[in-house]
C-alpha positions as CSV (number, residue, x, y, z in Angstrom):
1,X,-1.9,-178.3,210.8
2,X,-4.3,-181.0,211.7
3,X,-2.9,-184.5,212.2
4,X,-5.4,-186.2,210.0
5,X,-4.1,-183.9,207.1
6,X,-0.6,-184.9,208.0
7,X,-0.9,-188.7,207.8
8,X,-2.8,-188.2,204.1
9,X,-1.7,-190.8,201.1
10,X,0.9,-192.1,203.6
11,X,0.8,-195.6,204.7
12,X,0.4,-194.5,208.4
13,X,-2.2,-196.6,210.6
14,X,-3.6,-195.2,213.6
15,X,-3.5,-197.5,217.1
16,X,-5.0,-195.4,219.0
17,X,-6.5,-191.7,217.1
18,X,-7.3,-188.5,218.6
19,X,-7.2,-185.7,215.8
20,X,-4.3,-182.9,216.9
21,X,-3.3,-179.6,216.2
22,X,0.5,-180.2,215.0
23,X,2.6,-177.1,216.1
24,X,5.6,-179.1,214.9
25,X,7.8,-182.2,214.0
26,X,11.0,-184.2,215.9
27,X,12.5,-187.1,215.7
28,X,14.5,-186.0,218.8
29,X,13.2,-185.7,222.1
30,X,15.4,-183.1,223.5
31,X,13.9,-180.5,220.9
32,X,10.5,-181.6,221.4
33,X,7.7,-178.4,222.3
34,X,4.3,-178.6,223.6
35,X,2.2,-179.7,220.3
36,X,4.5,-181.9,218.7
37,X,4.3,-184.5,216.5
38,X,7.3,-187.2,217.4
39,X,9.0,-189.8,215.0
40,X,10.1,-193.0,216.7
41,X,12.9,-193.4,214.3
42,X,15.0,-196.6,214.6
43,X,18.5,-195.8,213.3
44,X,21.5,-197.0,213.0
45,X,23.0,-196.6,216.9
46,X,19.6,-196.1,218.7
47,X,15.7,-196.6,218.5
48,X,13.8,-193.4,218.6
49,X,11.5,-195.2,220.4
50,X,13.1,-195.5,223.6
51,X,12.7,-191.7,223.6
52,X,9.0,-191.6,223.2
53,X,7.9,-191.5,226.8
54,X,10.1,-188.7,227.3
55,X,8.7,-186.7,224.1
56,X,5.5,-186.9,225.3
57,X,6.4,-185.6,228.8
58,X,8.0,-182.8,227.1
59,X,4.6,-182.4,225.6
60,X,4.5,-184.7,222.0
61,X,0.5,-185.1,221.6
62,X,1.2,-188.0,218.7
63,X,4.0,-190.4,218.2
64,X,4.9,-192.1,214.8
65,X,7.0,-195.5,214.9
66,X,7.0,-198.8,213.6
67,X,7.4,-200.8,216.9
68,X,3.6,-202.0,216.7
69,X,4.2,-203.8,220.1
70,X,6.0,-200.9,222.0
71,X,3.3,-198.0,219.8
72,X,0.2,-200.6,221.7
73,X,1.5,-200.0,225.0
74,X,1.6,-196.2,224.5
75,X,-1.8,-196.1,223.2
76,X,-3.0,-198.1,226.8
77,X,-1.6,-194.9,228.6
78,X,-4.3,-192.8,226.4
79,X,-1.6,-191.3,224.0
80,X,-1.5,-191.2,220.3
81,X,-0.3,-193.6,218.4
82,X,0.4,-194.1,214.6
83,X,2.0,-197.1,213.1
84,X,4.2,-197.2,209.5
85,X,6.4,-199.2,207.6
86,X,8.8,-196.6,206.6
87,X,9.4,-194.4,209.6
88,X,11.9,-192.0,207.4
89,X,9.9,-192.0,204.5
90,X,6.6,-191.1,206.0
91,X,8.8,-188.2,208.1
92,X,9.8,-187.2,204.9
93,X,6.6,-186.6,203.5
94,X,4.9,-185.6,206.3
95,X,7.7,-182.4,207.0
96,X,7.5,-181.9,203.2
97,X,3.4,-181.3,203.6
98,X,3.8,-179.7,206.9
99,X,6.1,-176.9,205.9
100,X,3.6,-176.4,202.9
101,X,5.4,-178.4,200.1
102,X,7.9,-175.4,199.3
103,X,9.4,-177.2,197.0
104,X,6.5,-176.8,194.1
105,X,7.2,-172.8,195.1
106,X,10.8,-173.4,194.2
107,X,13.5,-174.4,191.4
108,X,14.9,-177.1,192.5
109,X,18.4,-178.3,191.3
110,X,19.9,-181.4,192.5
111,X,23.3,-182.6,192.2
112,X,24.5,-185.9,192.5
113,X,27.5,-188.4,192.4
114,X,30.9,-189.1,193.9
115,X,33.2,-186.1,193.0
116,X,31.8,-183.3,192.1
117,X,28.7,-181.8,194.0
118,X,30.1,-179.5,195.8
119,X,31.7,-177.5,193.0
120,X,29.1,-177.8,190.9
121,X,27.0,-176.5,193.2
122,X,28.7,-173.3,194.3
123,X,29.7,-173.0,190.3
124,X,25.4,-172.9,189.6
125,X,25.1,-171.0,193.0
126,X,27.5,-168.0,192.0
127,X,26.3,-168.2,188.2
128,X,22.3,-167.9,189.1
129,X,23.5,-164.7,191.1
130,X,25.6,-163.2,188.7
131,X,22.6,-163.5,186.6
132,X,20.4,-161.6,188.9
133,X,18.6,-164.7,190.3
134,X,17.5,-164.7,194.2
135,X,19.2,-168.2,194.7
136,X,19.9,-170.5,197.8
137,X,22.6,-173.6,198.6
138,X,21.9,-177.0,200.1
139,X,25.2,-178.9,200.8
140,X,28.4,-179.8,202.3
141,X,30.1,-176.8,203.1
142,X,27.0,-174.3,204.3
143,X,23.1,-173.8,203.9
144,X,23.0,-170.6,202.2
145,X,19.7,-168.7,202.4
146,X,18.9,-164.6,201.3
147,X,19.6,-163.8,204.6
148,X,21.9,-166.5,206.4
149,X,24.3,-168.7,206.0
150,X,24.9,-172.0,208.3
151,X,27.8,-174.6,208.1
152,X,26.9,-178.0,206.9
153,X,26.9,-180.9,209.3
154,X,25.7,-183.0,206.7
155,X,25.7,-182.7,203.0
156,X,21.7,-183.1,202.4
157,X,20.2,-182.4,206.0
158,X,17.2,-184.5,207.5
159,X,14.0,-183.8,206.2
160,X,12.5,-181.5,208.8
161,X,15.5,-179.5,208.6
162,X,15.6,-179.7,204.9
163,X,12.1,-178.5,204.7
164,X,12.2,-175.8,207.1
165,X,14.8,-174.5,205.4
166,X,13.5,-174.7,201.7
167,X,10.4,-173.1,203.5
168,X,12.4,-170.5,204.8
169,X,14.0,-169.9,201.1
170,X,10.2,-169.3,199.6
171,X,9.3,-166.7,202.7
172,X,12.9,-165.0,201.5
173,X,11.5,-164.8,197.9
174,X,14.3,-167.1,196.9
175,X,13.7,-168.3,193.1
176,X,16.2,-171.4,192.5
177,X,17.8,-173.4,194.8
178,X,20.8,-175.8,194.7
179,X,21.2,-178.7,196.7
180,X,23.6,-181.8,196.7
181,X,22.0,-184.9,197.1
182,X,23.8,-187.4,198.8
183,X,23.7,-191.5,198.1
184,X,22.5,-191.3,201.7
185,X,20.0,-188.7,201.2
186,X,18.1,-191.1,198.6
187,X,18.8,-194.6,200.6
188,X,17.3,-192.9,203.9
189,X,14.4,-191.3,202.1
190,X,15.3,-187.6,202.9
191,X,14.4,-185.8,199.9
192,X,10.9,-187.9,199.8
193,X,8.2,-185.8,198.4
194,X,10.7,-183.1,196.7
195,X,10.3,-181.8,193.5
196,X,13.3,-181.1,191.3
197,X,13.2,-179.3,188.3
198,X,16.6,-180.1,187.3
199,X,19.7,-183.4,188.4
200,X,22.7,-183.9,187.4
201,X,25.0,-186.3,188.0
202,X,28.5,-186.3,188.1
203,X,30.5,-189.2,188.5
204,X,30.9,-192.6,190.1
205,X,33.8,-194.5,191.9
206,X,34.0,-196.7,194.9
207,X,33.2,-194.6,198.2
208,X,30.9,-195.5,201.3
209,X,31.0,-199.3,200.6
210,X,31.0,-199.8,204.5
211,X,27.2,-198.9,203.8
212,X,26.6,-200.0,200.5
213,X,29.1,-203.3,200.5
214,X,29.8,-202.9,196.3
215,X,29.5,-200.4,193.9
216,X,26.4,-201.2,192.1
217,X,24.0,-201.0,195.3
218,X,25.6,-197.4,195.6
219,X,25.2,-196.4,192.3
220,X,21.7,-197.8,192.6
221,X,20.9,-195.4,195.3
222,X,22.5,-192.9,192.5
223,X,20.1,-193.7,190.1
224,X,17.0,-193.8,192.3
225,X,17.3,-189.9,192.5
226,X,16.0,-189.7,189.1
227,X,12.5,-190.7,190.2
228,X,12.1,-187.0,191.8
229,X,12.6,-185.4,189.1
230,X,9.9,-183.3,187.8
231,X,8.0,-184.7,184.6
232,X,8.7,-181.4,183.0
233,X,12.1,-181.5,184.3
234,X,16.2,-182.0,182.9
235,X,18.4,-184.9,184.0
236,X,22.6,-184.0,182.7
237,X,24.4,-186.9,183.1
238,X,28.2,-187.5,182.5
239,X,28.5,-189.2,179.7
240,X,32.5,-190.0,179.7
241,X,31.5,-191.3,182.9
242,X,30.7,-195.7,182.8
243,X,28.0,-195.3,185.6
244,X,27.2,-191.8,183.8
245,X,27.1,-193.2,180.0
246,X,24.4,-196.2,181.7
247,X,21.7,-193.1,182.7
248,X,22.3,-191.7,179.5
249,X,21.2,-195.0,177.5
250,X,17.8,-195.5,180.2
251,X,16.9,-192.2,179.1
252,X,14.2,-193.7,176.6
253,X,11.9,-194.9,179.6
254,X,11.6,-191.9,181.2
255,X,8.9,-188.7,180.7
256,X,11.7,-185.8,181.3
257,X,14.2,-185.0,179.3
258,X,18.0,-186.4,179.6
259,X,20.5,-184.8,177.8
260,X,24.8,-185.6,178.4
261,X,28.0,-184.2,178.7
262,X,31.0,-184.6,178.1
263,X,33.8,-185.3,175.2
264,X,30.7,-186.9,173.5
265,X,27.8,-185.7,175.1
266,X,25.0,-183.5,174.0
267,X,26.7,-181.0,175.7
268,X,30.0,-181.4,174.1
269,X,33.4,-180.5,175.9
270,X,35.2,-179.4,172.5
271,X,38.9,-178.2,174.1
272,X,39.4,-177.0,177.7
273,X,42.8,-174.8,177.6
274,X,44.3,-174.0,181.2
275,X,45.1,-170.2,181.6
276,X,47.3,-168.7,184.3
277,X,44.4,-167.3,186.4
278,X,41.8,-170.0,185.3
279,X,40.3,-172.3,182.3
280,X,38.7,-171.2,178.7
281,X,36.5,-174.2,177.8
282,X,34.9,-174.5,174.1
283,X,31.0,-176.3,174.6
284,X,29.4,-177.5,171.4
285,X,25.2,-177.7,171.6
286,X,22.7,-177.9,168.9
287,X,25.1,-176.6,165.7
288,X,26.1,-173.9,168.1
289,X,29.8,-173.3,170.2
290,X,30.1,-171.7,173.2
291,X,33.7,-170.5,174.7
292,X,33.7,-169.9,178.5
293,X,36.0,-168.3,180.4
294,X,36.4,-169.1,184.0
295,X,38.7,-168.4,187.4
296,X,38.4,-172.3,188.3
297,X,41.1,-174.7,187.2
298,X,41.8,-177.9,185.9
299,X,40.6,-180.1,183.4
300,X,38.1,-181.5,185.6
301,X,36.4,-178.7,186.7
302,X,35.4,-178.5,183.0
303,X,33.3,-180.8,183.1
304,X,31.7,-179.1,186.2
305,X,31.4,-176.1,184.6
306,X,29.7,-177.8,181.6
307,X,27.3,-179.7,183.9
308,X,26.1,-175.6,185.3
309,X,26.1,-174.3,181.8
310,X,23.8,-177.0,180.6
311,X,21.5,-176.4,183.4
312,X,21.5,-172.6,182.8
313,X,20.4,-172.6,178.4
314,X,17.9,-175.4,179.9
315,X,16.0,-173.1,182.1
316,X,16.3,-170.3,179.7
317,X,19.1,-168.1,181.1
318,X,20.1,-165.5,179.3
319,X,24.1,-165.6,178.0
320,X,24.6,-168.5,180.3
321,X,28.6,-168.3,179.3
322,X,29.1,-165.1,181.0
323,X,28.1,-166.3,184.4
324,X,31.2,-168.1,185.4
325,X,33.9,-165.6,186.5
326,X,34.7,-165.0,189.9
327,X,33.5,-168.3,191.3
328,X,34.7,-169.4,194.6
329,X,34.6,-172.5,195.9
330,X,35.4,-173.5,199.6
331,X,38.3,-175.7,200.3
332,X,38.3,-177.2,196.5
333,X,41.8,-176.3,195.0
334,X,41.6,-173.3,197.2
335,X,45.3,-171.3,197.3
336,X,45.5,-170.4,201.2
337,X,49.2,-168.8,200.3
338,X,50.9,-168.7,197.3
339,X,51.7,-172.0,196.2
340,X,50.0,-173.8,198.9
341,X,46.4,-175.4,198.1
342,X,44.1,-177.2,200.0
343,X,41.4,-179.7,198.8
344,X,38.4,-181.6,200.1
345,X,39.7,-184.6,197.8
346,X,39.8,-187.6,199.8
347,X,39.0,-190.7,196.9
348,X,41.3,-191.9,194.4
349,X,40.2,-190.2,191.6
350,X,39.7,-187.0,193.3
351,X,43.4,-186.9,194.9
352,X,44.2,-188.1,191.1
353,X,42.6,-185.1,189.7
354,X,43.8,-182.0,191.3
355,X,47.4,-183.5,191.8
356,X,47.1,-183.7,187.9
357,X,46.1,-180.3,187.9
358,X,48.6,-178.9,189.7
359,X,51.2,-180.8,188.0
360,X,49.8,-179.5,184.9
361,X,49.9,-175.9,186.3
362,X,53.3,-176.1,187.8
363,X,55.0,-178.6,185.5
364,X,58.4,-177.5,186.7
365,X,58.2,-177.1,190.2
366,X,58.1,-180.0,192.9
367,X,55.0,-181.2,194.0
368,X,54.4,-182.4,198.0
369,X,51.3,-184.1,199.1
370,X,49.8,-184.5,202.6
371,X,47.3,-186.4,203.1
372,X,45.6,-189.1,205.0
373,X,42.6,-191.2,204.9
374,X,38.8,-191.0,207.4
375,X,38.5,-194.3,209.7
376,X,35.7,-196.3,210.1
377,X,35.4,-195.9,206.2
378,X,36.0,-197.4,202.9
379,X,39.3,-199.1,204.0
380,X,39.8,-200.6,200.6
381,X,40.6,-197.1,199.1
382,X,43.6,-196.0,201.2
383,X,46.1,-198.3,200.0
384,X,44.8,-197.0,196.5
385,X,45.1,-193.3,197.5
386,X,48.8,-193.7,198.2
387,X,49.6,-195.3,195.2
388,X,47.9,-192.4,193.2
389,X,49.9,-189.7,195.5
390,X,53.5,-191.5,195.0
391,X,52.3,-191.6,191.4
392,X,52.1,-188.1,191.0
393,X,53.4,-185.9,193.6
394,X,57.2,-185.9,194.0
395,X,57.1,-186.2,198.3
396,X,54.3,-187.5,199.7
397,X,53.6,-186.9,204.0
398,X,50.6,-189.5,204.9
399,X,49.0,-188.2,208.3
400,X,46.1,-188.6,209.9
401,X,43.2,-187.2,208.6
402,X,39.6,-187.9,210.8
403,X,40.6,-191.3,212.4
404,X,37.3,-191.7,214.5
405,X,37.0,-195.1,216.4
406,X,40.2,-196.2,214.5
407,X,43.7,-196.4,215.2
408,X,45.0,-194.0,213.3
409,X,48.3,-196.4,212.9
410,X,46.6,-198.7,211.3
411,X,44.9,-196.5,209.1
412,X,48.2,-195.4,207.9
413,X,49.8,-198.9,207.6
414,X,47.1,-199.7,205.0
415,X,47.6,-196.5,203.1
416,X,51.9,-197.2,203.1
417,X,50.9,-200.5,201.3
418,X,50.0,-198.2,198.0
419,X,53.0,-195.8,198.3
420,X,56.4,-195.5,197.0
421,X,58.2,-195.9,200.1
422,X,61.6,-193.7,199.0
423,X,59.4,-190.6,198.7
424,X,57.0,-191.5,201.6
425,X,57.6,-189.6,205.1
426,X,54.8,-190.4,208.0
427,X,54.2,-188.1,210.6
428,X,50.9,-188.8,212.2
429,X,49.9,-184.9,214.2
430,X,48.6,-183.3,210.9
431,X,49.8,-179.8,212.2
432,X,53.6,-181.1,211.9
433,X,52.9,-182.5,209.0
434,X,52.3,-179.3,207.6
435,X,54.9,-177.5,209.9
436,X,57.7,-179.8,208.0
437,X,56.2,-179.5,204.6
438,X,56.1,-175.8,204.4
439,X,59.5,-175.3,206.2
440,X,61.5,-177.5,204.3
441,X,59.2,-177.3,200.5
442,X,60.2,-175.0,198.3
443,X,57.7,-176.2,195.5
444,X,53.9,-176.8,195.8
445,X,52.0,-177.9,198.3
446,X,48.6,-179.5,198.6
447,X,46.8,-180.6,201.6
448,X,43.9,-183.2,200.6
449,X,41.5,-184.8,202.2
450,X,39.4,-181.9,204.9
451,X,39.3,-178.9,202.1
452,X,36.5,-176.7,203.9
453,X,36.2,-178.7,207.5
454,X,37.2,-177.0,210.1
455,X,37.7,-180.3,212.7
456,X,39.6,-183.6,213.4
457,X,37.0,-186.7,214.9
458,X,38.8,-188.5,217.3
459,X,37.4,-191.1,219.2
460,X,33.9,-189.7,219.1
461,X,34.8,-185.9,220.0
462,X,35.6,-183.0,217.5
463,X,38.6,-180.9,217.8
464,X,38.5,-178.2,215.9
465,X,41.5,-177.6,213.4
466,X,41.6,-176.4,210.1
467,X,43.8,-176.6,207.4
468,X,43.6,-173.3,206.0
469,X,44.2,-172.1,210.0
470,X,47.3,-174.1,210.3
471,X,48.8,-173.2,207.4
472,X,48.7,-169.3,208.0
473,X,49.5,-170.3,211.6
474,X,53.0,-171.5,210.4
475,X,53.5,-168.8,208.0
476,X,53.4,-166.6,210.6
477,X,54.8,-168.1,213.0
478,X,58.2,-168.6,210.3
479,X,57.5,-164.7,209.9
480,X,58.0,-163.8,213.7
481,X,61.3,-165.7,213.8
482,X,63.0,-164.9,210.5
């Protein structure tokens, strides 16, 4: 695609203009091929445009940055050079355009908020199948396409990625597409230029304030994913949720239509009863009930499952409630062995949740915990998350969990200062944490905190470990030996 066609109804300004024949797009050098369009970006632990040089010599014919002093002197050596204000908002549009705007060719369903996505997602992911819909995935856990799947390394990818891959979704004939949208995703412009046809958000509580600093600017970058929603489109919010119930009651200035859901909502959760193999939840909508029976449990997931259904009678699915059976969820209350779960949870309300659940599941059995908390993160949760875990569970184990550039000591002296110390046990290698639990626990166990991930960050490096891995690891290991 010609350059000039590129840069259209951006705020680009050519320095120095030669009109090129764009093969494709990078913001990192190393992938850069002979054709390439290169974005300078300046992020948060290097400047893009230190690479520049070194993209063209690996044959960039254009560079985009906004370093008008550094973009001048490449322009003197007779390259091209384009100035912006908003490096990742420009590269957002410009792949969206490039890859031939697949999102207009596509149904677009974007899911938002703290807790939530993930499930949601997979819930609306499995229910668009079992209706017969050629359907593709956007989000933590994997990229799904027709004909590949790819694990996540970040919830909503970078926008060349992200387009390529909704392009390669229309060339597979895929019809809808579901993708979580991180508060990231909106603050660094990745989904600029998208179309969705339907968003929902889930929930708010405090999480990624080291980037954010309080809740409101991160439920700001929340709210700001309504303005890609489709004038024709659907917004579901969560109406028992505070941040939620706001949305709801801005719905007046908006073209599409915002309906809620919840105890109250438009969408109204009438009585969620837990079943031994799953949930039967009764929605009320428009004089008219609806009784859903589904494998997934807790009272939670409800409202999950109510968020999907809502989605599905908006876009004019056929018997929407017989779509949720047999949905399966990576590493989200996920039973690795009888009577031992792991969970993604790793915020206060989402540990609060499914050790709820389980209690409510197993009310007569003894409930152990293990858990710890990410460093380099949200440090003003942890001591919160252990007092939700002695709260609940009857043992608690804190370990480590992804410490990063943090001592993982001290990550675990701040979460102590929530917990119930008597029914508190440290031991900081995760794998004896585990070891311990499931050799001396003769009640249930849950694991929170890495659910799908199949790693530990430690110091910069990932080692790979998974929960799931260690768990049957032990199991057999106590097999061999008994």
């Amino acid at each position: 695609m010609k350059l000039s066609k590129l840069i259209e109804n951006t705020d680009v300004k050519p320095i120095l203009f030669k009109e090129q024949d764009i093969k494709g797009l990078s913001e990192d050098s190393r992938e850069v091929c002979t054709g390439y369009l290169f974005f300078a970006v300046k992020g948060f632990k290097t400047d893009g445009h230190k690479f520049a040089e070194s993209a063209v010599s690996r044959g960039a014919v254009a560079v985009i940055g906004t370093d008008e002093k550094f973009l001048k002197k490449l322009a003197d050596k007779g390259i091209t050079t384009l100035l912006t204000k908003n490096i990742r908002k420009t590269e957002a549009l410009i792949a969206h355009k490039f890859f031939g705007e697949p999102s207009k060719k596509l149904k677009l369903i974007g899911i938002t908020g703290t807790n939530g996505k993930t499930t949601t997602s997979f819930i609306l992911y499995n229910a668009l199948k079992n209706a017969g819909f050629k359907t593709g995935l956007i989000g933590t856990v994997e990229y799904i396409t027709l004909k590949s799947r790819k694990k996540a390394e970040r919830t909503t990818p970078p926008p060349i990625e992200l387009n390529a891959l909704l392009k390669k979704l229309v060339d597979e004939g895929a019809e809808y597409v579901v993708m979580e949208v991180s508060s990231h995703a909106v603050s660094l412009s990745r989904i600029e230029g998208l179309n969705f046809q339907t968003g929902i958000f889930t929930n708010l509580s405090p999480e990624h304030l080291d980037f954010y600093k309080d809740i409101f600017n991160y439920f700001l970058a929340k709210y700001r994913f309504l303005k890609y929603i489709t004038p024709e489109g659907l917004f579901l919010t969560n109406s028992d949720d505070f941040f939620g119930s706001i949305i709801e009651g801005t719905k007046k200035i908006r073209m599409f239509k915002t309906l809620s859901y919840g105890k109250s909502g438009d969408f109204k959760i009438k009585n969620i009863q837990p079943l031994i193999d799953g949930t039967l939840i009764e929605i009320a909508f428009n004089n008219k009930t609806y009784h859903i029976k589904t494998n997934l449990k807790g009272k939670y997931n409800a409202y999950n499952v109510t968020a999907a259904f809502g989605t599905l009678l908006n876009l004019g699915i056929k018997n929407p409630e017989t779509t949720f059976k047999n949905i399966s969820v990576p590493g989200r209350l996920e039973e690795v062995y009888p009577d031992i779960y792991i969970d993604y949870a790793h915020t206060p309300d989402a540990l609060e949740n499914v050790l709820k659940t389980l209690k409510e599941i197993y009310p007569d059995r003894k409930l152990t915990v293990i858990f710890g908390c990410g460093g380099n993160r949200d440090r003003h949760k942890r001591p919160l998350m252990g007092a939700v875990a002695s709260k609940i569970a009857d043992s608690v184990i804190v370990t480590t969990d992804n410490p990063r550039f943090e001592n993982p000591d001290t990550i675990i002296e701040e979460i102590l200062k929530g917990c119930n110390l008597r029914k508190t046990v440290v031991i900081k290698d995760r794998k004896k944490a585990i070891e311990r639990a499931i050799k001396e626990n003769k009640g249930i166990i849950l694991i929170a905190g890495k659910g799908h991930e199949d790693y530990q960050e430690i110091n910069g490096e990932k080692y790979h470990f998974s929960d799931r891995e260690t768990v049957l690891e032990v199991i057999n290991d106590i097999k061999r030996n008994s």
